[in-house]
DSSP file (Angstrom, degrees, kcal/mol; ACC not computed):
  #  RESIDUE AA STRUCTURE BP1 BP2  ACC     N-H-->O    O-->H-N    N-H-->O    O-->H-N    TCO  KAPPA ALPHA  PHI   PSI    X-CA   Y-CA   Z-CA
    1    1 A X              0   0    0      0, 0.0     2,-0.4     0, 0.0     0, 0.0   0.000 360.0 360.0 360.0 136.2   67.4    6.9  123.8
    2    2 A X        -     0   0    0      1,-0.0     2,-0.0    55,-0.0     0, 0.0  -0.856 360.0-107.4-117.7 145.2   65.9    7.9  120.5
    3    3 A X        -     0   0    0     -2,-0.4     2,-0.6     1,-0.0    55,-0.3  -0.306  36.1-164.1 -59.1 145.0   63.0   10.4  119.7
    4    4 A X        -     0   0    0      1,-0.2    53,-0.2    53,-0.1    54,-0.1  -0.976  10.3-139.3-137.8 157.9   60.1    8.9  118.7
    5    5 A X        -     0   0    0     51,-0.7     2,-0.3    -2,-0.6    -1,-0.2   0.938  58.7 -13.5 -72.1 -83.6   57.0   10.3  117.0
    6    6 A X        -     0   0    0     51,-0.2    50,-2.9     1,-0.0     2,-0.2  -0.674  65.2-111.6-115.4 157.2   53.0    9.4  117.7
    7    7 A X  B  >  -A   55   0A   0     -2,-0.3     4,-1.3    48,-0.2    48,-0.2  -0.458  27.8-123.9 -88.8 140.6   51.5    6.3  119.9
    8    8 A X  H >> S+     0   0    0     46,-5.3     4,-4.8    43,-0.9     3,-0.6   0.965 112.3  66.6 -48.2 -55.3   49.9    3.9  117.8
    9    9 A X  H 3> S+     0   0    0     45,-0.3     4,-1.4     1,-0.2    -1,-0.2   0.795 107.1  37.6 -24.7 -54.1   47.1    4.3  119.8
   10   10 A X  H 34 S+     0   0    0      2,-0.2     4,-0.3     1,-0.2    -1,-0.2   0.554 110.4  61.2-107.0  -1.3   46.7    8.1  118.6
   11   11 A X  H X< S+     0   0    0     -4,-1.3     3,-0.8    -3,-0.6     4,-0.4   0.895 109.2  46.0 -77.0 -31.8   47.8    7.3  114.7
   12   12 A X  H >< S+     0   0    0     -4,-4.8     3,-2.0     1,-0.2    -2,-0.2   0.950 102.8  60.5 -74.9 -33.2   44.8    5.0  114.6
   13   13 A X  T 3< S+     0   0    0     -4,-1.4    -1,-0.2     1,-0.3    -3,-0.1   0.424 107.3  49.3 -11.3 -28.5   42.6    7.7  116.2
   14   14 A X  T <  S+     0   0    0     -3,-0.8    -1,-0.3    -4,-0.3     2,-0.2   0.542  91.9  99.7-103.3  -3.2   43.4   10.0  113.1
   15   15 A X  S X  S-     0   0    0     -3,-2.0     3,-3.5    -4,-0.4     4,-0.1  -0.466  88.8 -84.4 -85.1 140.3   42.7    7.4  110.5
   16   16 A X  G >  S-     0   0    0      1,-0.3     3,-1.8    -2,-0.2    -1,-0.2  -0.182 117.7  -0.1 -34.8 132.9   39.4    7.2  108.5
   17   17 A X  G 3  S-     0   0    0      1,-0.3    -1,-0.3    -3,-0.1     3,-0.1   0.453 118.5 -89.3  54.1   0.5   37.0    5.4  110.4
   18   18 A X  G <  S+     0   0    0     -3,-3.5    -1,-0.3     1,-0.2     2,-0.2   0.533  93.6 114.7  71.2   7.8   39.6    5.1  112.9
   19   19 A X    <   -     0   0    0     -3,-1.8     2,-0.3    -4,-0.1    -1,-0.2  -0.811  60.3-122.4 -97.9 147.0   41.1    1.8  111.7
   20   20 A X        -     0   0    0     -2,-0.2     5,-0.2     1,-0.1    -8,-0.0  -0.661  34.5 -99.7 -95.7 159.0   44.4    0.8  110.2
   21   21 A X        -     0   0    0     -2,-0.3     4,-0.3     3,-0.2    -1,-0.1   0.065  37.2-118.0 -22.5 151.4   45.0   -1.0  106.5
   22   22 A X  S >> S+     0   0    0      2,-0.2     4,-1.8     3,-0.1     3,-1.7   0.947 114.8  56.0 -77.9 -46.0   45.4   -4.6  107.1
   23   23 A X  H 3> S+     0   0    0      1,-0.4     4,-5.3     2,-0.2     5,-0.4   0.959 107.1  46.6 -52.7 -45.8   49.0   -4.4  105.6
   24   24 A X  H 34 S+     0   0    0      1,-0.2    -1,-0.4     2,-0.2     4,-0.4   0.365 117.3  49.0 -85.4  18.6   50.1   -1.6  108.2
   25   25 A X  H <4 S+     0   0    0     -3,-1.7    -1,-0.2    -4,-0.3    -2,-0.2   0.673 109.4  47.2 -14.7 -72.8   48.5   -3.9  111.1
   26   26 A X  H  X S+     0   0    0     -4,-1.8     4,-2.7     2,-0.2    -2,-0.2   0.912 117.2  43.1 -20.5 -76.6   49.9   -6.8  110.1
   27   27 A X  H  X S+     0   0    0     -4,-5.3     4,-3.8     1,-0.3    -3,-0.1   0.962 120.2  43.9 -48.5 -57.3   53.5   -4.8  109.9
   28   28 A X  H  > S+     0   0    0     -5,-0.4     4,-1.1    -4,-0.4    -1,-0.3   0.546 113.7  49.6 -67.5  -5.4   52.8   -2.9  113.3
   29   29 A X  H  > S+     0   0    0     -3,-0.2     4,-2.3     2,-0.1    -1,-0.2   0.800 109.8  49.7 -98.8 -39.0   51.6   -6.1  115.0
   30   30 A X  H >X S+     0   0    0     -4,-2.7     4,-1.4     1,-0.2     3,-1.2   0.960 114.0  54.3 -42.3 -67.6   54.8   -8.2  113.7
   31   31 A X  H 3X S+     0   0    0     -4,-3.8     4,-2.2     1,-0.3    -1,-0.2   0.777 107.0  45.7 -19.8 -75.2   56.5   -5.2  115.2
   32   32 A X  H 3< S+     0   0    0     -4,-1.1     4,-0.3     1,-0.2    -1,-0.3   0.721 109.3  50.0 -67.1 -23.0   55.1   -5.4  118.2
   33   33 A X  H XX S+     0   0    0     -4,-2.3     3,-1.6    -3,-1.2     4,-1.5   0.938 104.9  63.3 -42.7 -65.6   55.4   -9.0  119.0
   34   34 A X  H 3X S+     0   0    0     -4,-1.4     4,-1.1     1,-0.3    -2,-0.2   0.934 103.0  46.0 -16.6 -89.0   58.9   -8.7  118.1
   35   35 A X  H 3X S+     0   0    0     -4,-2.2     4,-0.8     2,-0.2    -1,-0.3   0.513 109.2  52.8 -61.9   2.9   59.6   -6.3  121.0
   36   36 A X  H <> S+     0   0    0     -3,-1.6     4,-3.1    -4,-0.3     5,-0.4   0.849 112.6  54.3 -88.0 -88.6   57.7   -8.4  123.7
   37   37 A X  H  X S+     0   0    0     -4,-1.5     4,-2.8     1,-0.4    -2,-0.2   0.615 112.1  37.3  -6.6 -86.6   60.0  -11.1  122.2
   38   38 A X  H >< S+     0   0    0     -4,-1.1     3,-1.6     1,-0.2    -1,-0.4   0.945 112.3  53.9 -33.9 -66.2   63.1   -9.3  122.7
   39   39 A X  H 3<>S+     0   0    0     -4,-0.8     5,-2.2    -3,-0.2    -2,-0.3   0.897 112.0  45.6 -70.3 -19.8   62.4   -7.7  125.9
   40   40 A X  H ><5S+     0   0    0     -4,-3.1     3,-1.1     3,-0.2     2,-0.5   0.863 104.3  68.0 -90.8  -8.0   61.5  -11.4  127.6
   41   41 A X  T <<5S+     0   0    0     -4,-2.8     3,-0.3    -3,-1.6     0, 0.0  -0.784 103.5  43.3 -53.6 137.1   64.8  -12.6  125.7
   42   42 A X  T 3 5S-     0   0    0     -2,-0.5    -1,-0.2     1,-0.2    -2,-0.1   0.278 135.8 -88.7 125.4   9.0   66.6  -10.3  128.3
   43   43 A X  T < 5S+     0   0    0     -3,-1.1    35,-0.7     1,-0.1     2,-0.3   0.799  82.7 119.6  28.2  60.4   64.4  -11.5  131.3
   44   44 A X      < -     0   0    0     -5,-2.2     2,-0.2    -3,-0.3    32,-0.2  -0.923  45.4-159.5-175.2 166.2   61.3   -9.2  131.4
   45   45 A X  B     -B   75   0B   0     30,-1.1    30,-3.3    -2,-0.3    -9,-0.0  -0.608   8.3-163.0-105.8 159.2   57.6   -8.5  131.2
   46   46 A X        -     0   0    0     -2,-0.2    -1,-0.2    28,-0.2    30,-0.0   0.914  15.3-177.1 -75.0 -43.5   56.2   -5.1  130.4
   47   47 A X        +     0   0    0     27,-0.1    23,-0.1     1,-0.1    -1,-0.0   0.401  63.9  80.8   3.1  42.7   52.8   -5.7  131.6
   48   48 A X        +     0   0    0     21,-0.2     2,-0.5     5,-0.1    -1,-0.1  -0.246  68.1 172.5-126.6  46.3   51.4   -2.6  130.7
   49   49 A X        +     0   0    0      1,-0.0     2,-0.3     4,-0.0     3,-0.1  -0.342  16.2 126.9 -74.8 118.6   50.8   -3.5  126.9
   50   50 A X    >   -     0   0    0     -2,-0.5     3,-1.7     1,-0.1     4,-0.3  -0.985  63.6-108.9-157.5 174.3   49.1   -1.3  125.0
   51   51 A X  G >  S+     0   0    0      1,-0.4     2,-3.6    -2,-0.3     3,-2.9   0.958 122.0  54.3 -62.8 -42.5   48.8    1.0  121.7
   52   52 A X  G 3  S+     0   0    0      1,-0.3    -1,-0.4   -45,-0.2     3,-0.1   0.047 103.3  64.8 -58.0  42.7   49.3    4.0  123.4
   53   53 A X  G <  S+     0   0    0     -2,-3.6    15,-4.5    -3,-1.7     2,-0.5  -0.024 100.6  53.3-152.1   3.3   52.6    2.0  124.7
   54   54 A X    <   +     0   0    0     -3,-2.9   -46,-5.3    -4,-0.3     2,-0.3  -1.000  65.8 175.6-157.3 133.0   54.3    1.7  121.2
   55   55 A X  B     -A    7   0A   0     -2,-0.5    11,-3.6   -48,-0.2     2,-0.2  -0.875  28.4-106.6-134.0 179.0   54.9    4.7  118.9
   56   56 A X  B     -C   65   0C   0    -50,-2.9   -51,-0.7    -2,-0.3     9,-0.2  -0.550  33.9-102.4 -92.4 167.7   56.7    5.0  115.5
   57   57 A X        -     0   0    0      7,-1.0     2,-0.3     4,-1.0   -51,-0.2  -0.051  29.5-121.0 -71.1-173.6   60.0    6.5  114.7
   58   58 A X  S >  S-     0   0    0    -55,-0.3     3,-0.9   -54,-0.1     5,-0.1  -0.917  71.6  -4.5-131.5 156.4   60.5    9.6  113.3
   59   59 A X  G >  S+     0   0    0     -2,-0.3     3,-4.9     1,-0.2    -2,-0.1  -0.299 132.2   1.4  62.0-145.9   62.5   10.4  109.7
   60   60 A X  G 3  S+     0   0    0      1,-0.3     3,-0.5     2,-0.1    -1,-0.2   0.681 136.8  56.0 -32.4 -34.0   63.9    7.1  108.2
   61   61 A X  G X   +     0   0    0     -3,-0.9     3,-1.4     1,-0.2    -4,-1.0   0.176  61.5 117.3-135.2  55.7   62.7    5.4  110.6
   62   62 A X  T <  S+     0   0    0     -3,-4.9    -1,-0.2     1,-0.2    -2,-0.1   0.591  77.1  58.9 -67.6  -9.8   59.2    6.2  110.6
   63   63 A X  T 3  S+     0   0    0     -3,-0.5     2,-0.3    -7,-0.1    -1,-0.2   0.458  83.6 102.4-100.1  15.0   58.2    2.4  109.8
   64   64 A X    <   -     0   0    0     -3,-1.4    -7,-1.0    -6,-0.0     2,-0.5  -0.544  69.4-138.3 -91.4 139.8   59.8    1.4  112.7
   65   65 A X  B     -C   56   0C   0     -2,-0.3    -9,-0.2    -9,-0.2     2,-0.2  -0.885  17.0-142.6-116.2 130.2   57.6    0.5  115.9
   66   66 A X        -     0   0    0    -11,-3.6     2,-0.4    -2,-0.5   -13,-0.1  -0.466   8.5-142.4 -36.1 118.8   58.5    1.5  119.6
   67   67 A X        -     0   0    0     -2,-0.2     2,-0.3   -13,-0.1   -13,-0.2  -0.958  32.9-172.6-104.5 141.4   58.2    0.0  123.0
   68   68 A X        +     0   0    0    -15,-4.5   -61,-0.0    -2,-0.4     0, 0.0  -0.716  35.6  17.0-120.4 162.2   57.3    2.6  125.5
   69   69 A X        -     0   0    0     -2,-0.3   -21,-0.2     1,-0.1    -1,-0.1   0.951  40.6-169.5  70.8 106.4   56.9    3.1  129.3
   70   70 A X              0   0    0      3,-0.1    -1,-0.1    -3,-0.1   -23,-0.0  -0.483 360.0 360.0-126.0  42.0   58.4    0.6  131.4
   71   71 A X              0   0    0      2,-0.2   -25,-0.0   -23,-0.0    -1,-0.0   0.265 360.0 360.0 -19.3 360.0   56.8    1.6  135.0
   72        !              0   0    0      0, 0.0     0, 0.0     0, 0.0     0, 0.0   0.000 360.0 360.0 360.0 360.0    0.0    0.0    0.0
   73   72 A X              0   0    0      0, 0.0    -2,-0.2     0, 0.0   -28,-0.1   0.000 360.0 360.0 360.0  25.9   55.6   -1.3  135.7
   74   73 A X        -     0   0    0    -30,-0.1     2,-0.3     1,-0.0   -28,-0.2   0.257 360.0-157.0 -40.5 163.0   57.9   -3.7  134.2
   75   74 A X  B     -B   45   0B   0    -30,-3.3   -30,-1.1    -4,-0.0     2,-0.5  -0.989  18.3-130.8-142.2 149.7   59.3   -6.7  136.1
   76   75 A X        -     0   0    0     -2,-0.3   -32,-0.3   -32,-0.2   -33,-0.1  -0.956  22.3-168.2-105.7 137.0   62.3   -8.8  135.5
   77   76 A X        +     0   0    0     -2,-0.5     8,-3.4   -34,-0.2     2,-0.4   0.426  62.7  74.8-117.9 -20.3   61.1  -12.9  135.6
   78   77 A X  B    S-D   84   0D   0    -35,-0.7     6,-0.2     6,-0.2     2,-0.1  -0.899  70.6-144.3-134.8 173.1   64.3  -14.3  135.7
   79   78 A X    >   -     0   0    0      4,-2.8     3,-5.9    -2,-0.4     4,-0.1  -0.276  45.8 -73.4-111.4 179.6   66.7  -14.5  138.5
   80   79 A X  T 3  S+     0   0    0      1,-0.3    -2,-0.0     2,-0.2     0, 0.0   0.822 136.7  49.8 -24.5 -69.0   71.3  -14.3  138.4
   81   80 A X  T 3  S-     0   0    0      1,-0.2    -1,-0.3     2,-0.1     3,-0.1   0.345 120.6-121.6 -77.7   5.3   71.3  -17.6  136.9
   82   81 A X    <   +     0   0    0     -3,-5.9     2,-0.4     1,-0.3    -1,-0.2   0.761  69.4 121.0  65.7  37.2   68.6  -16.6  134.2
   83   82 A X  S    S-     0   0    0     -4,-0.1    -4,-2.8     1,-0.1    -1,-0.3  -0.903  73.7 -75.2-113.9 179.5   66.0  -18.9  134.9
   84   83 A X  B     -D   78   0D   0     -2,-0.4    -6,-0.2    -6,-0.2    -1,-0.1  -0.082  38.1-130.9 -73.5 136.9   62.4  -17.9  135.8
   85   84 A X        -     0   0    0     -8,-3.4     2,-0.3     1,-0.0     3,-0.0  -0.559  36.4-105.4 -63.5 158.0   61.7  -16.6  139.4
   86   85 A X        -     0   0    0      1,-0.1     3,-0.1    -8,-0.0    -1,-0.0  -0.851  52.1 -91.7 -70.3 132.9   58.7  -18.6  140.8
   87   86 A X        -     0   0    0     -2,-0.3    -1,-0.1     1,-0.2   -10,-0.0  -0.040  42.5 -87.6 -71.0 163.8   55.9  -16.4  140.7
   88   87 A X        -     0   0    0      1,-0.1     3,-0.2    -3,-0.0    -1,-0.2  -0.068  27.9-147.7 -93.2 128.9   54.8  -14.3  143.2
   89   88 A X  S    S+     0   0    0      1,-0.3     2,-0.3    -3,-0.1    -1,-0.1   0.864  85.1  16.7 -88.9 -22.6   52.5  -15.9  145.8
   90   89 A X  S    S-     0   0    0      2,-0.0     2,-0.6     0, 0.0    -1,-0.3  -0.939  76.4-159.6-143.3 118.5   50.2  -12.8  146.7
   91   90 A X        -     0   0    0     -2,-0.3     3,-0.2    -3,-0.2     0, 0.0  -0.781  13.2-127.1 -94.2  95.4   50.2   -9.4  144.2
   92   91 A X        -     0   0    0     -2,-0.6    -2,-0.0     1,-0.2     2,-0.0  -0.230  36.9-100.2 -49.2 142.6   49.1   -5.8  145.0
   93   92 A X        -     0   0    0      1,-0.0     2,-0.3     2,-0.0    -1,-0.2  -0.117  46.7-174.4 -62.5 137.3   46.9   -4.4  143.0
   94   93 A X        -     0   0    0     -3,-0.2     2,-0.4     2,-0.0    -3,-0.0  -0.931   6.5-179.0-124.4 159.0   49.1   -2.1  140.6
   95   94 A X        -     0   0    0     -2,-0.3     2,-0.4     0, 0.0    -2,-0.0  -0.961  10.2-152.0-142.6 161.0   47.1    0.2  138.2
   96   95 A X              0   0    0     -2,-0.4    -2,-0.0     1,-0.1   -25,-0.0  -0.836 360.0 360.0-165.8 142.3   48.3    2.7  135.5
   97   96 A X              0   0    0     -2,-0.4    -1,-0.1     0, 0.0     0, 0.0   0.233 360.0 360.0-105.0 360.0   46.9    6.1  133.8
């Protein structure tokens, strides 16, 4: 497990006007696509995506983007790695 620095969520919150560059968007949205990628490579969903859910590194690898908080995460595919059939009735799940 590695340290990581500020949520996205609260680096854009310190920015002028509260927005980021289109380049560091861009980068930090590839990013985050990426790690949805992986982690459903590996059979699972987060479903709790959001900025405050992704930070940067810290040092060297401060241009590196986090995913964080894995609650409510779910694994989609079963021993033989293909996809469970979904779920026929869900409780409601919330998170603060």
């Amino acid at each position: 497990m590695e340290l990581v620095g500020k949520s996205l969520a609260d680096l854009k919150a310190s920015r002028p006007n509260k927005v980021f560059t289109v380049p560091t968007s861009m980068g930090a949205g590839i990013q985050c696509l990426e790690a949805c990628e992986d982690l459903h490579k590996h059979g699972f969903i987060h479903r709790d995506l959001k900025p405050a859910n992704y930070a940067c590194g810290l040092g060297d690898k401060k241009r590196v983007v986090y995913i964080l908080d894995f609650g409510i995460a779910r694994k989609i595919t079963n021993v033989k790695g293909e996809l469970k059939a979904p779920r026929q009735s869900v409780r409601f799940k919330v998170s603060v």
